[in-house]
SEFIZA-3560 file (N, C-alpha, C; in Angstrom, 3 decimals):
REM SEFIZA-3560
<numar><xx>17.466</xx><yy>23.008</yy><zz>-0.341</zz><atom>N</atom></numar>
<numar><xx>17.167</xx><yy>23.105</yy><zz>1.074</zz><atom>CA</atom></numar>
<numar><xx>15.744</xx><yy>22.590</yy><zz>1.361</zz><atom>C</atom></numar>
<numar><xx>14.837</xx><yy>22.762</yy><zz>0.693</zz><atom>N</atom></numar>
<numar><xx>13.337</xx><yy>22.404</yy><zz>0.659</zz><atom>CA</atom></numar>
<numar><xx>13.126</xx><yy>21.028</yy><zz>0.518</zz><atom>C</atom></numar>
<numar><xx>13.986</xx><yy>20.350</yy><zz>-0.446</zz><atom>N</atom></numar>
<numar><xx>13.907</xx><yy>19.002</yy><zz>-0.484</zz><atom>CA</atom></numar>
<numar><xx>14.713</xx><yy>18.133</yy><zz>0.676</zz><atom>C</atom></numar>
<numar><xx>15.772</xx><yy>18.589</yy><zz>1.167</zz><atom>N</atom></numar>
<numar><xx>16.433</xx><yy>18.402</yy><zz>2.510</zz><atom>CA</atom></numar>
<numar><xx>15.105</xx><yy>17.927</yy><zz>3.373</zz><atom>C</atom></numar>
<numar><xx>14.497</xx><yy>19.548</yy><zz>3.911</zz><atom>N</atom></numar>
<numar><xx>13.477</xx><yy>19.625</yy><zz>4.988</zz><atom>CA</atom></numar>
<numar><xx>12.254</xx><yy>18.281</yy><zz>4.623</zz><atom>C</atom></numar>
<numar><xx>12.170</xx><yy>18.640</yy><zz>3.159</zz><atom>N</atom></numar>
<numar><xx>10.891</xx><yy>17.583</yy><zz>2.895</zz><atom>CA</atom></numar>
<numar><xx>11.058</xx><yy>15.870</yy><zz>3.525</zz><atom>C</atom></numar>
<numar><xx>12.229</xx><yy>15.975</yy><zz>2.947</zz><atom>N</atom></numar>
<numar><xx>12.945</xx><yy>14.249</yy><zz>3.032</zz><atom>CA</atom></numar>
<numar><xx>12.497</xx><yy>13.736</yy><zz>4.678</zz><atom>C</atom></numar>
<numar><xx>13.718</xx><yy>14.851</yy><zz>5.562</zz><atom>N</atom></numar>
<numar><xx>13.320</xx><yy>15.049</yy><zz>6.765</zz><atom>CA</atom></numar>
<numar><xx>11.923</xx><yy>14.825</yy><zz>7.659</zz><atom>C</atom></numar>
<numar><xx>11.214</xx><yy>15.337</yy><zz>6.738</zz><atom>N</atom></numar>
<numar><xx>10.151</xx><yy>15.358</yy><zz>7.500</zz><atom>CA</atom></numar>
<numar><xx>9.448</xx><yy>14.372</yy><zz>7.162</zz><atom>C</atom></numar>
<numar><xx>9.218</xx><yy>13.668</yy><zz>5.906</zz><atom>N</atom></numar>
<numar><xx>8.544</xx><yy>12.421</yy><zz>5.692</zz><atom>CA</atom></numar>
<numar><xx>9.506</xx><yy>11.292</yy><zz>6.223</zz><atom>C</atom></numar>
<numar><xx>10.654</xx><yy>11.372</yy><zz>6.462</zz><atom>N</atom></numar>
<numar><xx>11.102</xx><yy>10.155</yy><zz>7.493</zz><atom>CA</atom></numar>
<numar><xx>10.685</xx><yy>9.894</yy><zz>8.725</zz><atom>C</atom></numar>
<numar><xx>10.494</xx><yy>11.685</yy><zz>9.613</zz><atom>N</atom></numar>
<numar><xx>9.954</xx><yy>11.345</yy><zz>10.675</zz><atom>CA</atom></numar>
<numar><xx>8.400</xx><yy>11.083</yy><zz>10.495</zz><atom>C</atom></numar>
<numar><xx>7.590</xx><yy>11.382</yy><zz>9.836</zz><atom>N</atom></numar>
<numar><xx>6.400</xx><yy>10.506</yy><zz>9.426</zz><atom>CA</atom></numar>
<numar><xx>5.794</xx><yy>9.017</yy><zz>9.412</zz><atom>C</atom></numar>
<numar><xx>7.380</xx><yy>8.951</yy><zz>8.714</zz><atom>N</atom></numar>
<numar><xx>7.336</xx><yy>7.175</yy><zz>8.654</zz><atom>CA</atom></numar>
<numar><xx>7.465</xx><yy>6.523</yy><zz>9.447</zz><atom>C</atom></numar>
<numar><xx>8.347</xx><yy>7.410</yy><zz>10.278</zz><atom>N</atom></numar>
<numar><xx>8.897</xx><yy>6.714</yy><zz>11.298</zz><atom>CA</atom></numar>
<numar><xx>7.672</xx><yy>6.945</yy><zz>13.016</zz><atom>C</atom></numar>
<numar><xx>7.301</xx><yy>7.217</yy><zz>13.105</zz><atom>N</atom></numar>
<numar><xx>5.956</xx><yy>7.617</yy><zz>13.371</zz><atom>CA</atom></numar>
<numar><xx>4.782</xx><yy>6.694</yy><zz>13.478</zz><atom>C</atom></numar>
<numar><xx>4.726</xx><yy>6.579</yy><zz>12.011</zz><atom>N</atom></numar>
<numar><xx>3.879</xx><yy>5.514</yy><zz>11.100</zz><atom>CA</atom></numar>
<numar><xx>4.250</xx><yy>4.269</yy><zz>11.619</zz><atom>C</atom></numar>
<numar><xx>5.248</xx><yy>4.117</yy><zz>11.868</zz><atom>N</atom></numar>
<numar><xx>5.812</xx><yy>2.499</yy><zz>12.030</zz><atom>CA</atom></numar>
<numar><xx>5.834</xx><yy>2.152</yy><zz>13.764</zz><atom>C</atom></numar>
<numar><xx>6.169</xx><yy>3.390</yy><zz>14.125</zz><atom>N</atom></numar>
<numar><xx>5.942</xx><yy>3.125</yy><zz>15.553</zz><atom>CA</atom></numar>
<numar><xx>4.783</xx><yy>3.210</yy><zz>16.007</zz><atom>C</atom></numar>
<numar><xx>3.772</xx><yy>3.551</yy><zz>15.521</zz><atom>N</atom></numar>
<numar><xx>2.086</xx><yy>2.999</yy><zz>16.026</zz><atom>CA</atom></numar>
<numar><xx>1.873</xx><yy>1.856</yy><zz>15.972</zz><atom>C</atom></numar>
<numar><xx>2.362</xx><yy>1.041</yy><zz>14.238</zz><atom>N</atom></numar>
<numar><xx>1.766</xx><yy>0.108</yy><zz>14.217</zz><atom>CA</atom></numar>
<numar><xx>2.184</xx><yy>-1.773</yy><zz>14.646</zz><atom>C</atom></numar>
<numar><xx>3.904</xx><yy>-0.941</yy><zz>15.287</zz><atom>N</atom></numar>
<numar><xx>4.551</xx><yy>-1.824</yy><zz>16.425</zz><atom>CA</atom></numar>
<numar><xx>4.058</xx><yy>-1.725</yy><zz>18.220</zz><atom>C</atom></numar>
<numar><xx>3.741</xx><yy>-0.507</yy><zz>17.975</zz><atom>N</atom></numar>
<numar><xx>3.229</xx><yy>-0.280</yy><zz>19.376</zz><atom>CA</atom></numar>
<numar><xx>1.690</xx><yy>-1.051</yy><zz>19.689</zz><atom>C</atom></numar>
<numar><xx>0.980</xx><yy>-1.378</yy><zz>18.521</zz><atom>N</atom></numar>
<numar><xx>-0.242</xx><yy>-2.121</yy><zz>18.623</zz><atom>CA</atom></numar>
<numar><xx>0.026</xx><yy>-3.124</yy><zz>18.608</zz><atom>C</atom></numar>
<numar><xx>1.132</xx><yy>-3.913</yy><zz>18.892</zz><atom>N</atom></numar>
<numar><xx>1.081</xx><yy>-5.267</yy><zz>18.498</zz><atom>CA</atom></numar>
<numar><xx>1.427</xx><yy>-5.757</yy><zz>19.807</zz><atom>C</atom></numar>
<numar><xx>0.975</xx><yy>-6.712</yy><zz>20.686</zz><atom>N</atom></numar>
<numar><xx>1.433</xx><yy>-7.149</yy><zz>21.958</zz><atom>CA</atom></numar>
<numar><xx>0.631</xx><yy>-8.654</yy><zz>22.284</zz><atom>C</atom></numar>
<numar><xx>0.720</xx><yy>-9.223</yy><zz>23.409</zz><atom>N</atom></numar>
<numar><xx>0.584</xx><yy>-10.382</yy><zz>23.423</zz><atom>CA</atom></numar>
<numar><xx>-0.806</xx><yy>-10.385</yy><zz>24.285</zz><atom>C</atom></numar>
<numar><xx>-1.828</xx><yy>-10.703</yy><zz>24.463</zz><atom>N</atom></numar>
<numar><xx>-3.368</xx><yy>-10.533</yy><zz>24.678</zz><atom>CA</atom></numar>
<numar><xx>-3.637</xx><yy>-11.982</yy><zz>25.411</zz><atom>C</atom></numar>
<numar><xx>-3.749</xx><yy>-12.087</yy><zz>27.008</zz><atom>N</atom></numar>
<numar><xx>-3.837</xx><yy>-13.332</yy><zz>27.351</zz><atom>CA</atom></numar>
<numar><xx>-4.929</xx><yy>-13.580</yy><zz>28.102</zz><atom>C</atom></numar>
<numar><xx>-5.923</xx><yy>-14.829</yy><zz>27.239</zz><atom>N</atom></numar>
<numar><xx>-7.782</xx><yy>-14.270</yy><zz>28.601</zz><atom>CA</atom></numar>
<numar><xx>-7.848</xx><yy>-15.570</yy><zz>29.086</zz><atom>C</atom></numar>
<numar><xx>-8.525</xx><yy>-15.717</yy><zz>30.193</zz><atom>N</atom></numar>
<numar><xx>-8.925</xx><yy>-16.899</yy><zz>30.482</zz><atom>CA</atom></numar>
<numar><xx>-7.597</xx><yy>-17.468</yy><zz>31.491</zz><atom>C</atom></numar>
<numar><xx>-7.368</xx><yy>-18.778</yy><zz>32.136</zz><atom>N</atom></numar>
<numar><xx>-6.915</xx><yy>-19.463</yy><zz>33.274</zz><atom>CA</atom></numar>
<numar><xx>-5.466</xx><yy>-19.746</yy><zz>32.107</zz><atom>C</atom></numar>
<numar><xx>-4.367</xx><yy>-20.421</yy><zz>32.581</zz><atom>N</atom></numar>
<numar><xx>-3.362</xx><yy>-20.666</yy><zz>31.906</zz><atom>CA</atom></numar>
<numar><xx>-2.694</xx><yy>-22.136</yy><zz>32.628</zz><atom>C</atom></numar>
<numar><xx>-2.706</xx><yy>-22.813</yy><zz>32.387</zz><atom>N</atom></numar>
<numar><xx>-2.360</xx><yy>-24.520</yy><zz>32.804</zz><atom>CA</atom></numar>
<numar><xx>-0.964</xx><yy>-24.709</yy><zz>32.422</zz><atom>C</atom></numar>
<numar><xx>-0.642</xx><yy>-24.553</yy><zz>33.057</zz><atom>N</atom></numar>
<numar><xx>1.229</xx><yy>-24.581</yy><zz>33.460</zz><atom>CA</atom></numar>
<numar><xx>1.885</xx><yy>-25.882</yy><zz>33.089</zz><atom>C</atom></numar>
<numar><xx>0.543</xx><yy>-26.709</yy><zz>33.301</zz><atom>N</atom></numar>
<numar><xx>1.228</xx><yy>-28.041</yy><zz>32.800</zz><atom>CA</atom></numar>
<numar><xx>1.279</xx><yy>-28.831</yy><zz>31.251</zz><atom>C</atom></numar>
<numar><xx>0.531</xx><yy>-27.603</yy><zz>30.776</zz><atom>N</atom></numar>
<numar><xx>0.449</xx><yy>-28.082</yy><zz>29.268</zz><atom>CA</atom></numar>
<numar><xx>1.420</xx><yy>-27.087</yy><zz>28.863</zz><atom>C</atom></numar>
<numar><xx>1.779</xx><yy>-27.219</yy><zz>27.530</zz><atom>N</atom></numar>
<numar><xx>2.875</xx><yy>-25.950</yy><zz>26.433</zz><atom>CA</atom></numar>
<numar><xx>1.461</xx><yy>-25.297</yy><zz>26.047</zz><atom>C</atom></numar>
<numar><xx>2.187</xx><yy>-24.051</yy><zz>25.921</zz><atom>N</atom></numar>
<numar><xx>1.286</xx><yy>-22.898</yy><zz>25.659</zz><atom>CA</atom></numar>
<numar><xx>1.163</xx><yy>-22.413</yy><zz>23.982</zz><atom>C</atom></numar>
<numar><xx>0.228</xx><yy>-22.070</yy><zz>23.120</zz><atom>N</atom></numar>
<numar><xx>0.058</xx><yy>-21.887</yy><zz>21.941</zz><atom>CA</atom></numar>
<numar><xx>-0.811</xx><yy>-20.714</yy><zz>21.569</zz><atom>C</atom></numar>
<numar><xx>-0.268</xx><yy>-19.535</yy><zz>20.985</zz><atom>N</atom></numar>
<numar><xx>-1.040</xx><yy>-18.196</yy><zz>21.705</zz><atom>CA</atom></numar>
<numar><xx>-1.471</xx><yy>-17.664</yy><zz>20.267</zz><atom>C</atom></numar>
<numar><xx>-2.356</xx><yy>-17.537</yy><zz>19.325</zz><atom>N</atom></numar>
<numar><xx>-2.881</xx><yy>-17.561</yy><zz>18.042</zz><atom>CA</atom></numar>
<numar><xx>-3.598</xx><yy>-16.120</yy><zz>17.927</zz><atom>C</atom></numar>
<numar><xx>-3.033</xx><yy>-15.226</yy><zz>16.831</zz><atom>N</atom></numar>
<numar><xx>-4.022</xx><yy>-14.011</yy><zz>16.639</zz><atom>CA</atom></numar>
<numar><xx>-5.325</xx><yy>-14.097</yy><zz>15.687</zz><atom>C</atom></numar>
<numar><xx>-5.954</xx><yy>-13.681</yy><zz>15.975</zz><atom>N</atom></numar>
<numar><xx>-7.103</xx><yy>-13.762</yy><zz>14.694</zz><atom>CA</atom></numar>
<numar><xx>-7.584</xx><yy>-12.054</yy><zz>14.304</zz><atom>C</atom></numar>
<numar><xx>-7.858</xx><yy>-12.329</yy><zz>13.161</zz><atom>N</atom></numar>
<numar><xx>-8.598</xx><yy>-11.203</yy><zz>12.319</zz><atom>CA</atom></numar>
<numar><xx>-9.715</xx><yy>-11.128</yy><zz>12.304</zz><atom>C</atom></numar>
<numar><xx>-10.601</xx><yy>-10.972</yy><zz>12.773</zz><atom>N</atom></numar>
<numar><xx>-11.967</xx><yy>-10.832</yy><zz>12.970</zz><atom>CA</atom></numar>
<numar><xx>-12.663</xx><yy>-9.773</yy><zz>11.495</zz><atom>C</atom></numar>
<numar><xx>-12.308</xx><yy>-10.193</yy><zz>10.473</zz><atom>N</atom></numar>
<numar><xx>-13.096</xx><yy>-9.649</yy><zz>9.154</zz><atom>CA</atom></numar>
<numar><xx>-14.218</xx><yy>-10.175</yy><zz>8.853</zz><atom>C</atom></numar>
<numar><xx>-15.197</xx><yy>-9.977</yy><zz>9.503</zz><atom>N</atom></numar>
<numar><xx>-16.250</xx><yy>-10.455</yy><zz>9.203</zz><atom>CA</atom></numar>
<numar><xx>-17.341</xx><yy>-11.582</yy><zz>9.740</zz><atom>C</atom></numar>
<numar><xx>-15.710</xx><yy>-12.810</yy><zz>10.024</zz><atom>N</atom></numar>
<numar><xx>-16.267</xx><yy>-14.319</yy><zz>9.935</zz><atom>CA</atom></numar>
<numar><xx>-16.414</xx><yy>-14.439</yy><zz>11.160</zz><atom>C</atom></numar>
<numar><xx>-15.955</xx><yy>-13.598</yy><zz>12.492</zz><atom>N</atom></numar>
<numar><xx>-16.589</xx><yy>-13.406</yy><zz>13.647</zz><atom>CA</atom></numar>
<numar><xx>-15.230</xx><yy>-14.769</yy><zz>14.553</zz><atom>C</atom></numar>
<numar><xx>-15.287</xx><yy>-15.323</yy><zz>15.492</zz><atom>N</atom></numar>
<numar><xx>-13.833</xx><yy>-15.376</yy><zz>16.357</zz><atom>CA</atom></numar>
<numar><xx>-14.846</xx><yy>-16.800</yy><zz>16.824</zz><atom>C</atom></numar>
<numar><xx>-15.890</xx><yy>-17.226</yy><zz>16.947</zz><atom>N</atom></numar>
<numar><xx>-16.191</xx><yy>-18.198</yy><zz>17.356</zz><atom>CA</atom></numar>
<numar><xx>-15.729</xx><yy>-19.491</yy><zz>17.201</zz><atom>C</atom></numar>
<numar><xx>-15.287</xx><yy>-19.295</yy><zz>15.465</zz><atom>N</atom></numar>
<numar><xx>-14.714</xx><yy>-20.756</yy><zz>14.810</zz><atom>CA</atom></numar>
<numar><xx>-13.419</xx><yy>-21.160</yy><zz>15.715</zz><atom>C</atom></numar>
<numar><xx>-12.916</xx><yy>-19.842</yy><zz>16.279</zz><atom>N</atom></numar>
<numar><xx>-11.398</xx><yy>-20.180</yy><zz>16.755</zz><atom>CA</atom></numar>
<numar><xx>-11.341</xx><yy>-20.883</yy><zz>18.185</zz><atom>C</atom></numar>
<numar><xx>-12.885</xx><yy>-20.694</yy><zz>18.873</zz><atom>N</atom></numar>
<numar><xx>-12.844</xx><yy>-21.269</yy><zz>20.115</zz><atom>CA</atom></numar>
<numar><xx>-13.180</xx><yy>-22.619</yy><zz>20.068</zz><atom>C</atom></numar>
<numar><xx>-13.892</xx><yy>-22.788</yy><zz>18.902</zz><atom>N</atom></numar>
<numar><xx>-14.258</xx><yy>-24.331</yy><zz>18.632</zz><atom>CA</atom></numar>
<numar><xx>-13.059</xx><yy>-25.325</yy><zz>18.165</zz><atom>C</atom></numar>
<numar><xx>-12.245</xx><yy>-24.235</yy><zz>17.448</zz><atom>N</atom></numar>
<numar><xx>-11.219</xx><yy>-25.147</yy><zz>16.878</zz><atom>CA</atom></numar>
<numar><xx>-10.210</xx><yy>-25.313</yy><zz>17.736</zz><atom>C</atom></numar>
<numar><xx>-10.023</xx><yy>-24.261</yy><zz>19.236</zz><atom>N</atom></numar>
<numar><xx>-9.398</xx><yy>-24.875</yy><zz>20.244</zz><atom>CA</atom></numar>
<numar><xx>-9.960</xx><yy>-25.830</yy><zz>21.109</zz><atom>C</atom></numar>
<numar><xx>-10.873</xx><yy>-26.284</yy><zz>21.765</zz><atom>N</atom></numar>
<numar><xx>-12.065</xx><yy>-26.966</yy><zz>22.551</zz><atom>CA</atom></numar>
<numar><xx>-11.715</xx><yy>-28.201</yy><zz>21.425</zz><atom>C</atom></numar>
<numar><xx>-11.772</xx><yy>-28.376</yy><zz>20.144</zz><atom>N</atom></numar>
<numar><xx>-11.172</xx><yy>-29.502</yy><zz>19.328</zz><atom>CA</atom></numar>
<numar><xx>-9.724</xx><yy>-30.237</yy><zz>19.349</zz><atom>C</atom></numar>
<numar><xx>-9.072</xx><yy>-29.162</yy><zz>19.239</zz><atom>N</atom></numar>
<numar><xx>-7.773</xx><yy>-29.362</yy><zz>19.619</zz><atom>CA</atom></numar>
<numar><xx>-7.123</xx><yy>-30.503</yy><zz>21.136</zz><atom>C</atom></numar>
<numar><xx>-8.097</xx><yy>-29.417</yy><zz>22.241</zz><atom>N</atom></numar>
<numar><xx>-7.957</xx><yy>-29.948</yy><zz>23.420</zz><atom>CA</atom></numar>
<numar><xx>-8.204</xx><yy>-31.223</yy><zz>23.795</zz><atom>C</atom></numar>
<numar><xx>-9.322</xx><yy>-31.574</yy><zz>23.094</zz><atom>N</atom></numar>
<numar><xx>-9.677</xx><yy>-32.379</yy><zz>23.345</zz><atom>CA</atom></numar>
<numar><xx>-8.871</xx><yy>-34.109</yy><zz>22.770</zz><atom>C</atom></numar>
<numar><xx>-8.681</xx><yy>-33.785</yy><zz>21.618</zz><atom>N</atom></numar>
<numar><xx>-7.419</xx><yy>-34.322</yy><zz>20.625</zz><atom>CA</atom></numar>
<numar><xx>-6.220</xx><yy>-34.827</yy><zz>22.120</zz><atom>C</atom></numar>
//
């Protein structure tokens, strides 16, 4: 019976667990949006190396 309850209860844990870290995930949109171009929507990880490279490497892109 104890291992029943245990099971039980670390599923709803997990399940828990998993629904935070779906619930953090969503689509983040800044700045004007140009209807006339296709749209390309990129996440970054900001560990450290800081988010600047990513604006340069779009402003590169664009320009391309």
């Amino acid at each position: 019976m104890i291992k029943k309850v245990a099971s039980i209860m670390l599923a709803a844990a997990l399940s828990l667990g998993t629904f935070g870290v779906l619930a953090g995930c969503g689509e983040v949109i800044s700045g004007e949006i140009d209807e006339t171009k296709s749209q390309l929507y990129v996440g970054n990880y900001d560990g450290g190396v800081g988010t600047q490279w990513l604006y340069d490497a779009a402003d590169r892109f664009e320009e391309m």
